[in-house]
C-alpha positions, 0 to 999 in steps of 0.5 A, spaced: 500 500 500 503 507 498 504 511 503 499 516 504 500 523 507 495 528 512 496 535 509 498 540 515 495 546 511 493 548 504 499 546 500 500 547 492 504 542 490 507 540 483 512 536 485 511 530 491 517 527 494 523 528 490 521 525 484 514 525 482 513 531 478 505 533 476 503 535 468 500 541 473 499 543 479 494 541 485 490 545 491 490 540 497 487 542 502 488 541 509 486 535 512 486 532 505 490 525 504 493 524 499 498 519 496 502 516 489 499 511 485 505 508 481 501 503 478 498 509 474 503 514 475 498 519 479 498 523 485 491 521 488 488 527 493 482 523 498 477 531 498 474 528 504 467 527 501 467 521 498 470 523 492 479 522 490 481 526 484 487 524 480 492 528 477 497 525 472 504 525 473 512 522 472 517 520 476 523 523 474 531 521 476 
């Protein structure tokens, strides 16, 4: 299971990690989970209200 991670506060983000870089940037929201799907090379944002959105993505090296 990929690691998922609680946002602290309202981030903008365009790079997760080191090494996975989005096609654009994402709003998460604080208290939103959000985590990389490396089978489809997605970053997944659970929004807390039974929805998960998906943005496109690589990893980079």
């Amino acid at each position: 299971m990929p690691q998922r991670e609680t946002a602290e506060r309202l981030l903008l983000v365009d790079t997760v990690g080191r090494w996975f870089h989005l096609d654009q940037p994402v709003l998460i929201g604080r208290g939103q989970i959000y985590w990389i799907d490396r089978t489809t090379s997605e970053l997944c944002v659970d929004r807390g209200d039974g929805r998960v959105t998906r943005t496109a993505g690589e990893m980079c090296r």
